[in-house]
C-alpha positions as CSV (number, residue, x, y, z in Angstrom):
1,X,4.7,7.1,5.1
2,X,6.9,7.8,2.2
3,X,9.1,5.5,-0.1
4,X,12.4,5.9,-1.5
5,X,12.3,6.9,-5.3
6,X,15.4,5.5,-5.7
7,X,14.5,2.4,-5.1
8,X,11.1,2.3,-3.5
9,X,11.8,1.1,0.1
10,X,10.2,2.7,3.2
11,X,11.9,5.5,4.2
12,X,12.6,6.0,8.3
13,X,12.7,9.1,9.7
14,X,15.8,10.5,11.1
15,X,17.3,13.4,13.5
16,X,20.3,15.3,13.6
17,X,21.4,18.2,14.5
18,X,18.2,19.1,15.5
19,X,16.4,18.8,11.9
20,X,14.7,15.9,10.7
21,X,15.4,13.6,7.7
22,X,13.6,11.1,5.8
23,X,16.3,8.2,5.4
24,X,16.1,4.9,3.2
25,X,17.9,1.7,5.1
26,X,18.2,0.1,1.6
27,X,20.2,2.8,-0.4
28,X,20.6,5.4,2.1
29,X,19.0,8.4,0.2
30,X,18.0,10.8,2.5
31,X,16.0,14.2,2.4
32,X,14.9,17.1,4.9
33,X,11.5,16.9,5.8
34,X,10.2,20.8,5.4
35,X,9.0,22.1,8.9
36,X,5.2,22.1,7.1
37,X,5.3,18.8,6.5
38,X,3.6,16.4,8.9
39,X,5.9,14.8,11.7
40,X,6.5,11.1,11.6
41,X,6.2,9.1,14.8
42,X,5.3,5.9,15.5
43,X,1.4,5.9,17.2
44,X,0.6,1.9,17.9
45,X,2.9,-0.7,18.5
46,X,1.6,-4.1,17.2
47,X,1.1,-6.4,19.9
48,X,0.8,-10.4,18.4
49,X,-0.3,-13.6,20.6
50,X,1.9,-16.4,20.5
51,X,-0.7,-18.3,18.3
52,X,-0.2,-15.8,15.6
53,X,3.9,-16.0,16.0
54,X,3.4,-19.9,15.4
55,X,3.6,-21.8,12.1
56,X,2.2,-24.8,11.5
57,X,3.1,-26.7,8.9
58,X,1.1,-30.5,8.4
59,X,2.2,-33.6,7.1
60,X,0.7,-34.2,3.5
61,X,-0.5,-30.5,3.1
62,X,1.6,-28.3,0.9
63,X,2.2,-24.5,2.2
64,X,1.3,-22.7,-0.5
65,X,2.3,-19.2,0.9
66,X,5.9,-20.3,1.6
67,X,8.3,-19.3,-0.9
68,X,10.1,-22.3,-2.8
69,X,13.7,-22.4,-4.0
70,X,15.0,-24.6,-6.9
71,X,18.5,-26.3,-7.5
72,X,19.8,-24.1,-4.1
73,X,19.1,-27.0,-1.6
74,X,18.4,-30.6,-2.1
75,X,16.6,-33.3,-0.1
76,X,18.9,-35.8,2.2
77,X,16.1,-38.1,1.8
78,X,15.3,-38.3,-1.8
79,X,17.9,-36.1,-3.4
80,X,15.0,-33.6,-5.0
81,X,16.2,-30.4,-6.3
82,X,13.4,-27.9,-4.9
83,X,12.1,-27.4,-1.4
84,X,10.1,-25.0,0.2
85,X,12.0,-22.7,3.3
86,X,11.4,-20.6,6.4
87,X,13.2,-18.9,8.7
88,X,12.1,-19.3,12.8
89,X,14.0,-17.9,16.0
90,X,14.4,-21.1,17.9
91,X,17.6,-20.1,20.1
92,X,18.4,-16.8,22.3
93,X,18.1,-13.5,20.3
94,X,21.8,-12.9,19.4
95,X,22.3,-16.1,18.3
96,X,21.0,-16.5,13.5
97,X,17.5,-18.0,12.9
98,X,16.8,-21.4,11.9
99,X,16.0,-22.5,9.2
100,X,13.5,-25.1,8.0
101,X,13.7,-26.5,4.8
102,X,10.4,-28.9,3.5
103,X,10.8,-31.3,0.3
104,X,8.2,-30.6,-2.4
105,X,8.7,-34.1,-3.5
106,X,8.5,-36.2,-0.4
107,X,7.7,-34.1,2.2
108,X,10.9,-34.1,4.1
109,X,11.4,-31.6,6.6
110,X,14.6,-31.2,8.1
111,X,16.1,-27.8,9.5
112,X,19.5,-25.4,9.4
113,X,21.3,-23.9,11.8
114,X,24.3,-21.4,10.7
């Protein structure tokens, strides 16, 4: 693994030509990789359970570890000015994600389709 020093994303590798490259899919820097450096290839492929691809999200609990946004989206209910958001593939693959928007006031949760 190596990041871009530009900017510090991962860096994928890359052929052409018959030489490989290091590329960055954020700023596009790219650089050779030397024949004595190791090759990159991916080994495993992560495999998740449908359990682990679900999110649960309770009345009355607050999810912590979702990220909030402020004076971007308000409740229909109550008007509030923050909310907490996710993103879920509810529809076919080619079609944008959902998203799900919960009120940090009352609760709420309503969702967005584009």
């Amino acid at each position: 693994m190596k990041f871009c020093p530009k900017c510090g994303a991962l860096m994928r590798p890359k052929r052409v030509g018959g030489k490989s490259y290091l590329e960055c899919p954020k700023c596009g820097y790219t650089e050779e990789v030397s024949q004595d450096q190791p090759a990159y290839k991916i080994a495993n492929k992560i495999k998740h359970t449908n359990k682990e691809k679900s999110l649960i999200v309770e009345e009355g609990s607050e999810p912590e570890t979702l990220p909030k946004l402020k004076d971007v989206v308000y409740c229909p209910k109550c008007g509030y000015n923050e909310v907490y958001y996710w993103t879920m593939q509810t529809r076919a693959a080619d079609e944008p994600p959902t998203r799900f928007y919960k009120c940090v006031k009352c609760g709420y949760v309503w969702r967005e389709y584009e």
